[in-house]
Backbone bond lengths (Angstrom), bond angles and torsions (degrees), N, CA, C in turn:
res aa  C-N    CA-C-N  psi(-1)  N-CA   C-N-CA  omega(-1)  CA-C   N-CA-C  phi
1 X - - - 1.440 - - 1.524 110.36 -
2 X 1.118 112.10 -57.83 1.848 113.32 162.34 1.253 118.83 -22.54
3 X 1.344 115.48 -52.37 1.730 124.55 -142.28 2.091 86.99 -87.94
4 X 1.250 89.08 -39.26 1.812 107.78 -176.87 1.540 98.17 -65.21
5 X 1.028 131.55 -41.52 1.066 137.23 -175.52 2.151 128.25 -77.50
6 X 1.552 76.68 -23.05 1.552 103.29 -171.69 1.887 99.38 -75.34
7 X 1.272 92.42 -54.33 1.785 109.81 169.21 1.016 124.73 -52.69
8 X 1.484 116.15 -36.50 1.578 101.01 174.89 1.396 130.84 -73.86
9 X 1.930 104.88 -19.57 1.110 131.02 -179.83 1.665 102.16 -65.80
10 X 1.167 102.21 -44.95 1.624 108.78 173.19 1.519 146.70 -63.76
11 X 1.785 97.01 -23.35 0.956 115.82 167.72 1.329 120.81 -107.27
12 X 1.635 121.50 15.60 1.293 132.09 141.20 1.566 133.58 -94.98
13 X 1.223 91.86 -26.03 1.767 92.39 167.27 1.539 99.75 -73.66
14 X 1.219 129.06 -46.70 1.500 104.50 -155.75 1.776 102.19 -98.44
15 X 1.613 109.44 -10.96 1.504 102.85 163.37 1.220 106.84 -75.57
16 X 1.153 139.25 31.60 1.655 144.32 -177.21 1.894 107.91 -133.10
17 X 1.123 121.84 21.37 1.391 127.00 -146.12 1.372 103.43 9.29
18 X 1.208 121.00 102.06 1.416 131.06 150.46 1.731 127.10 -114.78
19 X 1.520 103.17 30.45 1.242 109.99 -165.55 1.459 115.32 115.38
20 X 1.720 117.66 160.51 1.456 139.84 -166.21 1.712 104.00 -73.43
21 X 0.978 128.89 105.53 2.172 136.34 168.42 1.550 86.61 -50.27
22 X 1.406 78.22 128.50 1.692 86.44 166.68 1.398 94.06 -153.37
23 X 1.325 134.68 129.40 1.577 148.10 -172.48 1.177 92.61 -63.74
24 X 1.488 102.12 130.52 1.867 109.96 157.83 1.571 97.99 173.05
25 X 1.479 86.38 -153.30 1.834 86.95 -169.48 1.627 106.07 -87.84
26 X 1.489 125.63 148.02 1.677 121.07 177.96 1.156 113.76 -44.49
27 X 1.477 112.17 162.76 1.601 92.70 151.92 1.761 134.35 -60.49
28 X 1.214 113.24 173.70 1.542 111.82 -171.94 2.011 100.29 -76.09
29 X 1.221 109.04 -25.62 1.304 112.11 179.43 1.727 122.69 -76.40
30 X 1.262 105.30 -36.87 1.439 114.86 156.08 1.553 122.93 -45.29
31 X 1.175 66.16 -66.64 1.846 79.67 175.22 1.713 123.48 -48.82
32 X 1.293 91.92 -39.43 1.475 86.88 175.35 1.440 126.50 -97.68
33 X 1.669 107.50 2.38 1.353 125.87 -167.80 1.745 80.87 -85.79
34 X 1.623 131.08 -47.17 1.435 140.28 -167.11 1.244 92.81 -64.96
35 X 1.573 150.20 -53.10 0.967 143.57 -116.29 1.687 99.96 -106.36
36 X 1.249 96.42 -24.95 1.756 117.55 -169.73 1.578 99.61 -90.38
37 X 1.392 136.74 -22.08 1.468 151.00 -177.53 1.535 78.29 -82.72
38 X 0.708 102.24 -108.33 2.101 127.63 -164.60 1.500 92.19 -15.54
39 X 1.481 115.52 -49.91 1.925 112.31 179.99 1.704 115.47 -65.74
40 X 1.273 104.69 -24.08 1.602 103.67 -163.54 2.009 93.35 -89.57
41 X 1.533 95.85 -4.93 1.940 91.23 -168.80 1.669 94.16 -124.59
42 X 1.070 109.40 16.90 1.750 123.48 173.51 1.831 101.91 -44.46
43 X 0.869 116.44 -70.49 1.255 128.68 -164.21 1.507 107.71 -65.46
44 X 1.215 140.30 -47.50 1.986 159.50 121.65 2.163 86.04 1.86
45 X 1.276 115.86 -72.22 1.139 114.46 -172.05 1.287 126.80 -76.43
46 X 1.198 106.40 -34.87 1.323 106.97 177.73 2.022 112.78 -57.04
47 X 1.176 92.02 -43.46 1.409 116.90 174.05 1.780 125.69 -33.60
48 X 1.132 72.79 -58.16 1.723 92.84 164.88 1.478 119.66 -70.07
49 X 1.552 108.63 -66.88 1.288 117.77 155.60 1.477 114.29 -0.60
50 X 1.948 108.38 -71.63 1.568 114.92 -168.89 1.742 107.66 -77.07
51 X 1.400 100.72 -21.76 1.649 101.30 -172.34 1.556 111.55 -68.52
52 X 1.371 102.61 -19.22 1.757 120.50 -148.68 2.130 87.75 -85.47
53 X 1.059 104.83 -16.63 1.625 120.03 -159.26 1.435 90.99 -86.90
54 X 1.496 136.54 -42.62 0.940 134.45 -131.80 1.379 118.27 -129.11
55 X 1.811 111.15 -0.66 1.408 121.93 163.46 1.511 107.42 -160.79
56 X 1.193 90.66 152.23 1.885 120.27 175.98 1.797 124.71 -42.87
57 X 1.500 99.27 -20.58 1.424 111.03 -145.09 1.416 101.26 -86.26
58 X 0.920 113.93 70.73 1.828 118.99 -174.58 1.407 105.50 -58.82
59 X 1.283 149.77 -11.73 1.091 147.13 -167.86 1.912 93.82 -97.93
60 X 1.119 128.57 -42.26 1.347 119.90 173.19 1.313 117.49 -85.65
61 X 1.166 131.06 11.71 1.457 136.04 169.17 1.345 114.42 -108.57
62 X 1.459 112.27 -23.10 1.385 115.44 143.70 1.403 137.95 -35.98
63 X 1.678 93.79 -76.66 1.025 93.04 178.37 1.923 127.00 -70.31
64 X 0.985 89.82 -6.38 1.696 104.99 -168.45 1.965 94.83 -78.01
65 X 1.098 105.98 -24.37 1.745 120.18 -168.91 1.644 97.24 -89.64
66 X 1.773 112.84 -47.93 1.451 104.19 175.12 1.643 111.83 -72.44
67 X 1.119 114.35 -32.55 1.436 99.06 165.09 1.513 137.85 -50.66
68 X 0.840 106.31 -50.77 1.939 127.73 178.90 1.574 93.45 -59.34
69 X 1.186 105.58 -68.42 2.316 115.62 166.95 1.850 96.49 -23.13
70 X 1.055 105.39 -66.72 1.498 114.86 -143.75 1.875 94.10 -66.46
71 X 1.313 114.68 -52.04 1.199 125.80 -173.33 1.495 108.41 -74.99
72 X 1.379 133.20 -47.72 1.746 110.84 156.42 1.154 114.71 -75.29
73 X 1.565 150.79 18.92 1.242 114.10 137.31 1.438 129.05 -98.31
74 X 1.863 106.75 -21.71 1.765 88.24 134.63 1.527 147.11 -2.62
75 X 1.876 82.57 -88.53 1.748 89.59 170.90 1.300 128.31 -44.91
76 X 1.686 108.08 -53.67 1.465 115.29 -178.90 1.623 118.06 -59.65
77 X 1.142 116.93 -38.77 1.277 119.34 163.78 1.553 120.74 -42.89
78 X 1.529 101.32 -64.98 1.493 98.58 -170.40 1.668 95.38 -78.20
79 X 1.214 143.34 20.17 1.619 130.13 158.81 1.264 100.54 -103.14
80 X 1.305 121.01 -14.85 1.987 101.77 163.55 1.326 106.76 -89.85
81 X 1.424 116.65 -17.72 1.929 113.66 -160.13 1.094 103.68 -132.98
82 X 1.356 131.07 52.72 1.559 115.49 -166.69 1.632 114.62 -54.14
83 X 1.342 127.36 15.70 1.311 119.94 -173.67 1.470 82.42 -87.97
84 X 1.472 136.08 -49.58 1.195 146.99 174.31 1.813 117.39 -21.91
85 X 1.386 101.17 -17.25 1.332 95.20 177.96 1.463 124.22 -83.21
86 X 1.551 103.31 -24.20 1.724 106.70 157.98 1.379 122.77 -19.49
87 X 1.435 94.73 -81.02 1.808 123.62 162.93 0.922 112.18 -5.83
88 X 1.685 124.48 -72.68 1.361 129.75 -144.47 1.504 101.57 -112.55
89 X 1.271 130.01 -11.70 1.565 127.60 -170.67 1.462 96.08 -163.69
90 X 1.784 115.13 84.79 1.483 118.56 -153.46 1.914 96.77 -84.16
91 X 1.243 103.61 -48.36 1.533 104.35 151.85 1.748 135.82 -31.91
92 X 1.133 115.37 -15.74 1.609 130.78 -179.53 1.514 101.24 -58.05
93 X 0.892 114.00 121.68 1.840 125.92 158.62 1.398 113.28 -37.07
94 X 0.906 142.53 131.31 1.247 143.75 154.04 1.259 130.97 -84.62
């Protein structure tokens, strides 16, 4: 989920021209901006994780997996871009 998470960050900074993609490791700040998302939704995943053990229904573990996806990269987004929070919660105080 990190590494999934690391990419999207990546393919918005530089789908944003913010400079030349060049393969390598993220930055160290990314990384820990991902690492701090994925910890604060630990429990959201883990969840699934045990649910995913315990029935057939691949179509609701799906979506239960794109959800948790959808909502930390939200977060992570708007903690690198807080202008980004418009976007996702257009109602948000400013």
């Amino acid at each position: 989920m990190k590494e999934a998470q690391a990419r999207n960050v990546l393919l918005v900074h530089f789908g944003r021209g913010r400079g030349d993609f060049a393969q390598g490791e993220h930055p160290t700040f990314w990384q820990k901006a991902v690492a701090d998302i994925v910890n604060t939704h630990r429990s959201e995943i883990h969840a699934i994780w045990t649910h995913s053990t315990s029935t057939d229904d691949i179509a609701l573990i799906t979506q239960e997996i794109e959800s948790v996806l959808a909502i930390c990269a939200a977060d992570l987004l708007i903690a690198l871009y807080p202008a980004a929070a418009a976007i996702f919660d257009p109602d948000r105080e400013k």
